[in-house]
C-alpha positions as CSV (number, residue, x, y, z in Angstrom):
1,X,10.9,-20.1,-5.8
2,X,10.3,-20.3,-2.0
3,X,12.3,-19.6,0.7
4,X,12.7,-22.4,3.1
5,X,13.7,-19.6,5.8
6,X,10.8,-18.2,5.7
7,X,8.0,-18.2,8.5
8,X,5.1,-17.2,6.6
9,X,3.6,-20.2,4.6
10,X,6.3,-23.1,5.6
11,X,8.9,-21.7,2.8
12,X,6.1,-20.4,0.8
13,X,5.8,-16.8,1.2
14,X,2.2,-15.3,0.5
15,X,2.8,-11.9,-0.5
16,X,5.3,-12.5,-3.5
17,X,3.5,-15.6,-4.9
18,X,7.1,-17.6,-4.4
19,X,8.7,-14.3,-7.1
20,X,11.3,-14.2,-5.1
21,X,13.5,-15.3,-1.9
22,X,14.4,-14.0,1.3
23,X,17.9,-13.7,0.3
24,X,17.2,-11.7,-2.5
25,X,15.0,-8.9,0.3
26,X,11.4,-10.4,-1.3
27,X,10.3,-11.1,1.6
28,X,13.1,-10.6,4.1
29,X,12.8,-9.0,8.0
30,X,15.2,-6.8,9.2
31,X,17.0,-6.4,5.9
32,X,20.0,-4.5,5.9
33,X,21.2,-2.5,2.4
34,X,25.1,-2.6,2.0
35,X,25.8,0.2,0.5
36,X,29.5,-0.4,1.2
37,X,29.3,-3.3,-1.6
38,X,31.1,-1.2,-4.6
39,X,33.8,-0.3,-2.5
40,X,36.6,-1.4,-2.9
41,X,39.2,-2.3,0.2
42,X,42.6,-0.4,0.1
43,X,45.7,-1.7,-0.9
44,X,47.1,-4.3,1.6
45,X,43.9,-4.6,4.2
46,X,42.4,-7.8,4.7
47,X,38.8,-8.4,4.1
48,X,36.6,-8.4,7.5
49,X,36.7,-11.9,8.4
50,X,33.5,-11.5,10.4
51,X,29.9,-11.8,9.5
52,X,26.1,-11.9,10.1
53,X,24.3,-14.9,9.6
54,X,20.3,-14.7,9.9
55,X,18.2,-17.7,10.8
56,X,14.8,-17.6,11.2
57,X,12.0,-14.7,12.0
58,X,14.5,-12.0,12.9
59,X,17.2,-14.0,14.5
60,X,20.3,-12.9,13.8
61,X,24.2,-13.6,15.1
62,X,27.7,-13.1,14.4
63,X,30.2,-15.9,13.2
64,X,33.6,-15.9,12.2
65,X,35.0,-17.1,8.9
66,X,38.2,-18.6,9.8
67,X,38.7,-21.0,6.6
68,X,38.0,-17.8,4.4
69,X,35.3,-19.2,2.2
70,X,34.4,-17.1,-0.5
71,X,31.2,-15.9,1.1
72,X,28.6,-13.0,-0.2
73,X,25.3,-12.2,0.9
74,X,22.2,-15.1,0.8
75,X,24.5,-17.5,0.7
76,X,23.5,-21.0,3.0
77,X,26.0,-21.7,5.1
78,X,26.4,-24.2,7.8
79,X,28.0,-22.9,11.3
80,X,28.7,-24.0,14.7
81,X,25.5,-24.7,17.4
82,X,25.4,-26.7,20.8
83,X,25.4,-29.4,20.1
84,X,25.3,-29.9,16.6
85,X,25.3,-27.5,13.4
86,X,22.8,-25.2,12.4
87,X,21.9,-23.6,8.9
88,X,21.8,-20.0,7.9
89,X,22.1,-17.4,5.6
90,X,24.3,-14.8,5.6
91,X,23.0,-11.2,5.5
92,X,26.1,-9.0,6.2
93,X,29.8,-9.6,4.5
94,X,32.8,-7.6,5.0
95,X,33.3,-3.6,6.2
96,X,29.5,-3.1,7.0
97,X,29.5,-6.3,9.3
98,X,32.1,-4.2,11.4
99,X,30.0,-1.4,11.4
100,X,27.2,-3.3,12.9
101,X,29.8,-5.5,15.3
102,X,31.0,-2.0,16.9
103,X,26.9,-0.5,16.9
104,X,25.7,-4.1,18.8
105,X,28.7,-5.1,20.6
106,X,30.1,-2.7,23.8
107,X,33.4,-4.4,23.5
108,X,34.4,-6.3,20.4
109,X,37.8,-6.8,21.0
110,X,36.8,-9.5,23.4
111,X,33.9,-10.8,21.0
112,X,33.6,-14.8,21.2
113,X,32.4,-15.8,18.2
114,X,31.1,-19.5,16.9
115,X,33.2,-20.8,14.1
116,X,31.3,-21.2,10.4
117,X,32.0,-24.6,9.2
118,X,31.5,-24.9,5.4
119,X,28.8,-23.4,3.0
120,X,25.8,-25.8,2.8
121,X,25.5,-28.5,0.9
122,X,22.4,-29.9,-1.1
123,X,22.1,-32.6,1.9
124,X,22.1,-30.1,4.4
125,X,19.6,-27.9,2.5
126,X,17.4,-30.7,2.2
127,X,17.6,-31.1,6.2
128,X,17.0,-28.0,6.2
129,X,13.7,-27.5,4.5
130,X,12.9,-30.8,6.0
131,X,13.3,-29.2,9.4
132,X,11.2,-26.0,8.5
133,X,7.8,-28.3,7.7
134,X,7.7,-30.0,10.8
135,X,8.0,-27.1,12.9
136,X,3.6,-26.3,12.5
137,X,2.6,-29.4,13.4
138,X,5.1,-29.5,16.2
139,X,4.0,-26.2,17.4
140,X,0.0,-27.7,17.5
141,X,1.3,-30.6,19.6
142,X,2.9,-28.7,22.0
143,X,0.4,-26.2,22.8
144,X,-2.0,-29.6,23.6
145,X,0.6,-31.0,25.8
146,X,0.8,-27.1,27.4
147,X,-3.0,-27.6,28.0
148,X,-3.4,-30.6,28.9
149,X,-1.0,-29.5,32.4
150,X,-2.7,-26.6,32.9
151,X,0.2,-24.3,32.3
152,X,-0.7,-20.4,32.2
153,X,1.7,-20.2,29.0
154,X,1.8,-19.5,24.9
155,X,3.8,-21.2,23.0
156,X,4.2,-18.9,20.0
157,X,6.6,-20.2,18.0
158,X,8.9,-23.4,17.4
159,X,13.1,-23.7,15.8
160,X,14.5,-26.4,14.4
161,X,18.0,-26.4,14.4
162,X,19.8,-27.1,11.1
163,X,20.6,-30.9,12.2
164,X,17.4,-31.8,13.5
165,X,18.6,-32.7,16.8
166,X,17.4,-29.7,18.9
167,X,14.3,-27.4,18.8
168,X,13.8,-24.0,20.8
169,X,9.7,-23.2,21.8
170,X,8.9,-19.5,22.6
171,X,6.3,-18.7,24.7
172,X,4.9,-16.0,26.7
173,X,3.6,-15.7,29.6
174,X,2.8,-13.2,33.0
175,X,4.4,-15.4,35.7
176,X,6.9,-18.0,36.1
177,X,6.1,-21.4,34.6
178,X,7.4,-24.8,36.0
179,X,7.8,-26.5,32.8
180,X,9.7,-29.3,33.6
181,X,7.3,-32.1,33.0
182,X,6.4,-30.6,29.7
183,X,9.9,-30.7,28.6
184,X,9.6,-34.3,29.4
185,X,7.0,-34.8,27.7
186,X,8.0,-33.4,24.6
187,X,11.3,-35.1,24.5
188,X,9.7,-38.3,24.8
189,X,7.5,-37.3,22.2
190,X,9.1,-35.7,19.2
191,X,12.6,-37.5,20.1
192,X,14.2,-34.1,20.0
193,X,16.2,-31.8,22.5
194,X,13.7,-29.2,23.9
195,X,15.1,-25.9,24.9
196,X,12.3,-23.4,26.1
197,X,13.0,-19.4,26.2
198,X,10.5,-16.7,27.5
199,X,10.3,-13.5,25.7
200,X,7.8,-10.8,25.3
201,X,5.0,-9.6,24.0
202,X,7.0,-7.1,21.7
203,X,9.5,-9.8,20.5
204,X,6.3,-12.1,19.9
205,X,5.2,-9.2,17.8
206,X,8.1,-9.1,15.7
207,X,8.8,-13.0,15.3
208,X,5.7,-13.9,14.1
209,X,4.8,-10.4,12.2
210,X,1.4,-8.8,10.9
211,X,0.0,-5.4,9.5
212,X,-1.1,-2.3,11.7
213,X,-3.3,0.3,11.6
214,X,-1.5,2.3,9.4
215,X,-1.9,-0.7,6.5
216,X,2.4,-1.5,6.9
217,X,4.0,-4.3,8.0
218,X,4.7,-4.1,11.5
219,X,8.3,-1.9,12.2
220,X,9.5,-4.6,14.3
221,X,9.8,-7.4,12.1
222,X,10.9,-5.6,9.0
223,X,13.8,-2.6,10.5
224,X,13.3,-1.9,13.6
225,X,16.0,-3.6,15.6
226,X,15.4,-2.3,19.2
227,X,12.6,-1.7,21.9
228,X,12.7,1.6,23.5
229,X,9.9,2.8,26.3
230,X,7.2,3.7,24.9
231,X,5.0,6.4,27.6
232,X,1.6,8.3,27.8
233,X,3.6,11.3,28.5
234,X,4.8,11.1,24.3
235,X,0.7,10.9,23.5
236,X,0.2,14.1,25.8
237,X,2.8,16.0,23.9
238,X,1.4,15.5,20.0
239,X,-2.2,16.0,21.1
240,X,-3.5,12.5,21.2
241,X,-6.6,11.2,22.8
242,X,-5.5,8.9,25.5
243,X,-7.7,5.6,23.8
244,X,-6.0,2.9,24.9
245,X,-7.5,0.9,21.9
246,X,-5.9,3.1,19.4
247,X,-3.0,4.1,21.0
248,X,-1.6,0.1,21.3
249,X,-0.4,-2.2,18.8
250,X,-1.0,-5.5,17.7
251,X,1.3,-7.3,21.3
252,X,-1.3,-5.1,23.0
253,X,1.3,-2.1,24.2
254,X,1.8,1.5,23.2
255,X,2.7,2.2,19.7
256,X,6.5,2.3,18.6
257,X,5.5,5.4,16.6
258,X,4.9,7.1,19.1
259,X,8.5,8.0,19.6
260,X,9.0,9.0,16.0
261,X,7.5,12.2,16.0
262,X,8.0,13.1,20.0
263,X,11.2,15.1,19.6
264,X,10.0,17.6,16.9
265,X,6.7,17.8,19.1
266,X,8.8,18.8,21.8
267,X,11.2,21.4,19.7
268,X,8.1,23.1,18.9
269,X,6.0,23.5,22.1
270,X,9.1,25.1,23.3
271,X,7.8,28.4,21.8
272,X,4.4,28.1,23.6
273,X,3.8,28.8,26.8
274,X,2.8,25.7,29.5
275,X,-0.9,24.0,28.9
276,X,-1.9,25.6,32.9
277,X,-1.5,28.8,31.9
278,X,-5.2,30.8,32.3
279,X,-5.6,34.5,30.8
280,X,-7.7,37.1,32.9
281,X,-10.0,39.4,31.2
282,X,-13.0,41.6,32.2
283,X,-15.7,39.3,30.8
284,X,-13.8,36.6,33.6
285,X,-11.2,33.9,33.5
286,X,-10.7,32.0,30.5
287,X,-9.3,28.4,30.5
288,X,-6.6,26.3,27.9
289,X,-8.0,23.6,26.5
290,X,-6.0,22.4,23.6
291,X,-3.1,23.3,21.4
292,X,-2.6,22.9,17.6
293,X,1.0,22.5,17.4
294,X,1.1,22.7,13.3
295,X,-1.0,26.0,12.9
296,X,0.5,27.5,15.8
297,X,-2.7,28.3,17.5
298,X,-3.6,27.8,21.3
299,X,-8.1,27.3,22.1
300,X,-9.1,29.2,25.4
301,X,-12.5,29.5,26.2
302,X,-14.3,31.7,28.5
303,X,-17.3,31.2,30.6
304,X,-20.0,31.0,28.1
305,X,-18.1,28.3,26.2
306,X,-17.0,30.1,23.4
307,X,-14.0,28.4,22.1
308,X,-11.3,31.4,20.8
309,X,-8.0,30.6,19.0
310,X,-5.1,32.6,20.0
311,X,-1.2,32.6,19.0
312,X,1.2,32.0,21.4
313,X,2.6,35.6,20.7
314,X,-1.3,36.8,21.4
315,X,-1.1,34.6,24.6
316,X,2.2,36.2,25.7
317,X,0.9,39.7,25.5
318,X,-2.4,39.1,27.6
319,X,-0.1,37.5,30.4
320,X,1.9,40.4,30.4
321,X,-0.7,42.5,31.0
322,X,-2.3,40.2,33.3
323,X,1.1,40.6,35.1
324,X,1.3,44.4,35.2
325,X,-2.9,43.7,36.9
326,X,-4.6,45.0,33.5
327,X,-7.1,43.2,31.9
328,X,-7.7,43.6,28.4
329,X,-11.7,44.1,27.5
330,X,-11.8,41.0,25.7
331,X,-10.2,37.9,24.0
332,X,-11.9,38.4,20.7
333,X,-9.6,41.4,20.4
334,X,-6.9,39.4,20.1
335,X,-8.4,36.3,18.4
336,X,-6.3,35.6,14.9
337,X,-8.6,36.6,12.0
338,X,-8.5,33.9,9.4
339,X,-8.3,35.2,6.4
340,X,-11.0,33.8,4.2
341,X,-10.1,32.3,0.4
342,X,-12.8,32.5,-1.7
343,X,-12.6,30.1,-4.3
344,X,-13.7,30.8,-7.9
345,X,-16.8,29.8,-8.9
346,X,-17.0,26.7,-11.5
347,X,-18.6,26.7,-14.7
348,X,-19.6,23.3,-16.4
349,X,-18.7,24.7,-19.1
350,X,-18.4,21.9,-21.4
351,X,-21.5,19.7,-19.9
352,X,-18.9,16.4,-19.3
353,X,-19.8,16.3,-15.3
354,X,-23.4,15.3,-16.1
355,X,-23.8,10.9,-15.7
356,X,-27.1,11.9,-18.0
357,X,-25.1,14.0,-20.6
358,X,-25.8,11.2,-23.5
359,X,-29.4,10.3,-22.4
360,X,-30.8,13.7,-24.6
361,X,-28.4,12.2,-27.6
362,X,-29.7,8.7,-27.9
363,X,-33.6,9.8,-27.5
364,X,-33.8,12.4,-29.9
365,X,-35.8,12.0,-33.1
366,X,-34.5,12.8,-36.0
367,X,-36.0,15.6,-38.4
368,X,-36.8,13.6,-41.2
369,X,-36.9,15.8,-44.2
370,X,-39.9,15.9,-47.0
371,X,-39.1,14.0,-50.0
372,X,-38.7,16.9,-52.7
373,X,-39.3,16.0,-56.5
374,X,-36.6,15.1,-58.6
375,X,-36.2,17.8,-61.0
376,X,-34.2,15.5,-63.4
377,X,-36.7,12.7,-63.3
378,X,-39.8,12.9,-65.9
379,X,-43.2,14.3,-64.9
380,X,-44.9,10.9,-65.5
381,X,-43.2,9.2,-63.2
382,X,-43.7,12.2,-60.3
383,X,-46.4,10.6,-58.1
384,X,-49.6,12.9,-58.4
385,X,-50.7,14.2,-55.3
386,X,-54.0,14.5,-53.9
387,X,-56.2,17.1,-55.9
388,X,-56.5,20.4,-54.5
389,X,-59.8,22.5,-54.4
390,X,-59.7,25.6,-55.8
391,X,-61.5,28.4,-53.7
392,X,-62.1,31.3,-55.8
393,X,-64.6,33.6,-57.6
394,X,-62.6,34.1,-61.1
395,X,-64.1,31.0,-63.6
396,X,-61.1,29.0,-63.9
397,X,-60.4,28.1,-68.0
398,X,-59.2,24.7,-68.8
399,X,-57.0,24.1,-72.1
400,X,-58.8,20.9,-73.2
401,X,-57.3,19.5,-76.9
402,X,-60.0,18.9,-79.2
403,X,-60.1,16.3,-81.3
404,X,-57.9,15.5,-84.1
405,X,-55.0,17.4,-82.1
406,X,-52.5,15.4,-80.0
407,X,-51.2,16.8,-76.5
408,X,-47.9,18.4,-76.3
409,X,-46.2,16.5,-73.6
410,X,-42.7,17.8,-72.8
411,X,-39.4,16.2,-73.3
412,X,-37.7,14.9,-70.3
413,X,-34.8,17.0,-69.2
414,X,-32.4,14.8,-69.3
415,X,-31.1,12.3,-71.8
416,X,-30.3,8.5,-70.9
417,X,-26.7,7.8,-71.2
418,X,-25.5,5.3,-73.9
419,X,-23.6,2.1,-72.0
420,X,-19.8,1.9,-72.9
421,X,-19.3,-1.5,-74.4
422,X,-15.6,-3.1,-72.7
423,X,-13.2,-3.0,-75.7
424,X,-12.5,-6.0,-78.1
425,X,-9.7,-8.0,-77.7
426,X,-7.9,-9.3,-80.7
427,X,-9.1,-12.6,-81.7
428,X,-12.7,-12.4,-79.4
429,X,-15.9,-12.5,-81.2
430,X,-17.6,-9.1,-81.4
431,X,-20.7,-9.7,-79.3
432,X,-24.4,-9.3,-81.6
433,X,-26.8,-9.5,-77.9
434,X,-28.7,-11.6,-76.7
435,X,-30.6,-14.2,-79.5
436,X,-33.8,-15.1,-79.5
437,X,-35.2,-18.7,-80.8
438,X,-38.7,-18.5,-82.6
439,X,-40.7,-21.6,-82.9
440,X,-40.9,-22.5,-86.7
């Protein structure tokens, strides 16, 4: 079944074919594993009585349970909004919620948080999910309203609270908006509490979700929990062409990823020496162009254009040199020789790589052979075949029978087998063949 907190679909998500729910991480963002869930509490120590409840998108806040309901993850629960109530679910219970209190909180201690008021009922559920299909057509309406002003904004995405009495629009935008007479406008309209809140292009990213170039879900609707500068300096340092259509992502600014990788790129350019550096040889000076950080080789090239890959140990040896004034002949001396594997030649042996292999099989003939005489069957029955002319000078003699003498003919070679007649039964006639009737 579907999950009514779920963006994608109005409680329908696409991906799963409704196989599962968000509580159950089917199609979840910013899930969180608990891998604290077999363990067990010591003796004496109460249970955490704070937890995480997650609304929708990637929404997510801390409330306190101070009736101690009996509480585990994905269950609905109903806690404490202004004004009003609002539904959630709960994605964190017990030791691991205090893990992530102390990771996203500077001072806990003095943490304020909202009461929960009871787990949901079928009523409120029903609200609920009720809540969840207006917000599309909502968002449609505003966005006319928007236009109709002439507002420079984008209203992204809409939030019912749990009750039905209040709903949150995000939008984006480059400069302040003056949005008072839309707010007027849609609280005359939808008869609802209007609250609007600008956020990002980042955050817009990871509300409404999507896939990126790499064929994933986007990192910042499904773990990633915080935005961190992204620079051109951390393309520079892993080689990467400075495209600005490749290098963004889908809310149009640099890559996330690109931070993933930048602190191994920069352990291992520690070991080269700096992108300026120029080597002088007696065929002139020759010039860095680009570095290949995972084969540990550096490209100069010289005058005539002649790209030449060096290692950085190569490269520290020639500036040496080019310290103490000398200057080696050339940097071909000093180019790495790569050492060339020659792969063993393949034999079709077998003849299975040819798409034509059966074509020979099915348009063969067959060698039909001659028909041979049956050596068992009599010579009267062999078919004669056509006579033969005789070329030669000896007279040829002819045993004609005279008459009064009868030919010999010879016996077949072979005598025709008796058929076994079934044995009698007791009491059944013995069989005398067929009878024939004669006319009288």
């Amino acid at each position: 079944m579907g999950c009514s907190n779920c963006s994608t679909g109005g409680g329908t998500p696409g991906g799963c074919q409704n196989n599962g729910t968000c509580s159950s991480g089917g199609c979840n963002k910013l899930g969180v594993f608990d891998w604290l869930a077999n363990m067990q509490l010591p003796v004496g120590q109460k249970a955490y009585d704070i937890v995480e409840v997650r609304f929708k998108n990637s929404r997510k806040a801390f409330y306190r349970n101070g009736k101690n309901l009996s509480l585990q993850v994905g269950d609905v629960v109903a806690v404490e909004a202004s004004p009003g109530y609002d539904i959630g679910v709960v994605s964190i219970v017990g030791e691991l919620a205090r893990i992530q209190v102390k990771k996203k909180i500077s001072n806990p201690k003095n943490l304020e948080t909202p009461a929960i008021y009871r787990i949901a009922t079928p009523e409120d559920v029903q609200k609920w999910m009720q809540s969840r299909e207006l917000e599309k057509e909502v968002m449609y309406q505003s966005r006319t309203l928007a236009v109709n002003l002439n507002l420079d904004m984008k209203i992204s995405d809409v939030e019912y609270q749990g009750d039905l009495t209040k709903a949150t629009f995000y939008y984006t935008s480059d400069d302040r908006v003056d949005f008072r007479q839309l707010i007027k406008d849609m609280a005359e309209k939808f008869k609802i509490r209007v609250e609007m809140r600008q956020i990002g292009s980042r955050q817009e990213a990871s509300r409404l979700g999507g896939i990126g170039s790499c064929g994933r879900e986007l990192c910042c609707s499904t773990w990633l929990t915080d935005f961190r500068s992204v620079s051109t300096s951390a393309a520079r340092y892993q080689q990467l062409s400075l495209n600005p259509q490749k290098l963004a992502g889908q809310c149009g600014k640099l890559k996330c990823c690109l931070n993933y990788e930048l602190d191994s790129y920069l352990d291992a350019l520690k070991a080269f020496p700096a992108a300026e550096t120029k080597l002088y040889t007696e065929k002139g000076t020759s010039f860095h162009v680009k570095t290949d950080v995972f084969k540990r080789l550096m490209f100069f090239t010289q005058e005539g254009g002649e790209f030449i890959a060096l290692t950085p140990e190569r490269v520290k040896e020639i500036m040496e040199m080019n310290a103490r004034k000398e200057k080696p002949a050339s940097l071909k001396d000093y180019a790495k020789i790569e050492a060339v594997v020659v792969e063993p030649a393949y034999d079709n042996v077998v003849g299975q790589d040819s798409l034509n292999r059966f074509d020979n099989n099915f348009n063969k003939k067959k060698n039909k052979k001659p028909n041979r005489p049956n050596p068992n069957a009599p010579q009267a029955q062999v078919r004669a075949s056509k006579p033969v002319e005789l070329k030669t000078d000896k007279p040829v003699v002819l045993n004609i029978p005279t008459e009064g003498t009868t030919p010999k003919v010879d016996k077949p070679a072979f005598k025709k087998k008796k058929r076994r007649k079934p044995p009698r039964r007791d009491g059944e006639a013995v069989s005398q063949g067929p009878k024939t009737e004669t006319n009288g």
